[in-house]
N, C-alpha and C positions, 0 to 999 in steps of 0.2 A: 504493500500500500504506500509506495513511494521512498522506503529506504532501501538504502544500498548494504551490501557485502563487503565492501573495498573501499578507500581511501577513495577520494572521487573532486574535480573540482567543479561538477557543475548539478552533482546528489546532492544528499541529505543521508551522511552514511548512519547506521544502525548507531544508537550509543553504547549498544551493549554490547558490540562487536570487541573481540577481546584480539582477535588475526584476520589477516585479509582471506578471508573465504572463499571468494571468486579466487585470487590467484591460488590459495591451497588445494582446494579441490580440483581446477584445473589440472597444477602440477600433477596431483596424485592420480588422476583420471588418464594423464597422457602418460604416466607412468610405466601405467599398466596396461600400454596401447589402448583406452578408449577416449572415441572423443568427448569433450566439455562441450555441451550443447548449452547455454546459461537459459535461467530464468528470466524476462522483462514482465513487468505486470504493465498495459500501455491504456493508459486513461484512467487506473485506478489509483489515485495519489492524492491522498490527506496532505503532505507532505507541498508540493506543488498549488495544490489549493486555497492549500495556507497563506503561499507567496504572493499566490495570482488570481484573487478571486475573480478577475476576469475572463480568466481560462476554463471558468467551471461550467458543464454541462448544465443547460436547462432546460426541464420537463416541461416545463409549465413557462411562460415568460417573469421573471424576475425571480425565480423561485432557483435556489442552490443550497448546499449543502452541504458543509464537511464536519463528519461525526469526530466526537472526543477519539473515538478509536484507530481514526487515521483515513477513515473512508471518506472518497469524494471523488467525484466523477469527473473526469475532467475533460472538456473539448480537444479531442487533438486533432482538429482542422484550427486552431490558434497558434500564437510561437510558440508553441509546446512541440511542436516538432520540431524547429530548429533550437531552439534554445535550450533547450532538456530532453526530448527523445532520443537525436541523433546522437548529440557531446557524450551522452552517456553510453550508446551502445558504441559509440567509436574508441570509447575511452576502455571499453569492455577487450576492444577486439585489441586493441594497439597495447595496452598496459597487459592483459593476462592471456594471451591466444587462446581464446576461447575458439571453437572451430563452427561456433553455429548458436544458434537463440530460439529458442521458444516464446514467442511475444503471447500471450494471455490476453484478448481483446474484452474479455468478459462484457464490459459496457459500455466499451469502447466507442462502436459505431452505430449505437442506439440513434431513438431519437431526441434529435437537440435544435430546441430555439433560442437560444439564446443569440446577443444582439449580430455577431459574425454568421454562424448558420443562418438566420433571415435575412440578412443583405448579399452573402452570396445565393441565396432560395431565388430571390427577389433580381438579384444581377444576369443568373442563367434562366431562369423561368420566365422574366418578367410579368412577374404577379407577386401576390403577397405569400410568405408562408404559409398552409393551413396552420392550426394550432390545435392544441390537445380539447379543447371544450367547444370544436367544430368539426364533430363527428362526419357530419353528412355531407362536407365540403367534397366537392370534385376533385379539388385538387391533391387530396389524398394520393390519387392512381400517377399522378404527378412525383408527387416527394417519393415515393418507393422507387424507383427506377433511378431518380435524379439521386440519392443515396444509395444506393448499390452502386454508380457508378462511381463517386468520389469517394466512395471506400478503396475500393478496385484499384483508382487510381494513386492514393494514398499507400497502400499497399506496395504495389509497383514501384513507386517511386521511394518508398525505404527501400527494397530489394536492389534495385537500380545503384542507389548511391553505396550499400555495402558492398555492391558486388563490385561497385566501381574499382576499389581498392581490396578484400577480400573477395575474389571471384569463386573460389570452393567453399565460403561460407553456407552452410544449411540455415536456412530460414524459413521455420514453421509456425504460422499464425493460427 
């Protein structure tokens, strides 16, 4: 939910981390020939939320959320992807040869109005976003397609840019 394993300059590394665990388990992982495929949890960060209540997913418009527990959803069609998604997995790959990621989307590419998702809804659509308390909107059959695609392409374009510099990285969403 938004800490890190590792010394990191653009996380929130664990306090209770006592060793750098990404590079240990790595090391021991390649040790013993297998590969360190890491963990990312990607939109689910108390941690980030905390920092940037702007980046926060909204269900509802004005309406966000980060529990005492570290939970919070967080928009990654925001600088969350360049400013803390990528720094981090690149700092993964360059600092401990990790060989591959597991990204965790859990709620990642829900649905979200908050004020970026409706002005790009609004830029490629050229309409209004539906919204969650206009069930019967038409434009519902609208946003499912138009979100399946800049997932897609969100998607692609991490893979693109890891692979740009690790090209045998495994990446699994």
């Amino acid at each position: 939910t938004g800490l890190c394993f590792h010394p990191t300059k653009y996380g929130v590394e664990h306090p209770n981390t006592k060793i750098n665990l990404t590079k240990e388990m790595t090391e021991a992982l390649h040790r013993h020939g297998m590969r360190a495929i890491a963990y990312f949890n990607l939109g689910l960060d108390g941690e980030m939320g905390r920092k940037h209540p702007d980046w926060l997913q909204e269900h509802e418009p004005g309406k966000n959320v980060v529990t005492q527990d570290h939970w919070a959803n967080i928009c990654v069609f925001h600088e969350y992807f360049h400013e803390y998604t990528m720094p981090v997995l690149m700092e993964m790959f360059d600092n401990y040869k990790i060989d591959g990621l597991f990204l965790d989307t859990m709620n990642a590419f829900g649905y979200c109005c908050c004020p970026k998702c409706k002005a790009d809804f609004e830029q490629d659509m050229k309409r209004p976003m539906p919204l969650p308390d206009d069930k019967d909107n038409p434009d519902w059959n609208l946003y499912g397609p138009w979100q399946y695609k800049r997932t897609f392409d969100y998607m692609q374009k991490l893979r693109d840019m890891i692979h740009s510099k690790y090209p045998d990285a495994e990446i699994i969403f």
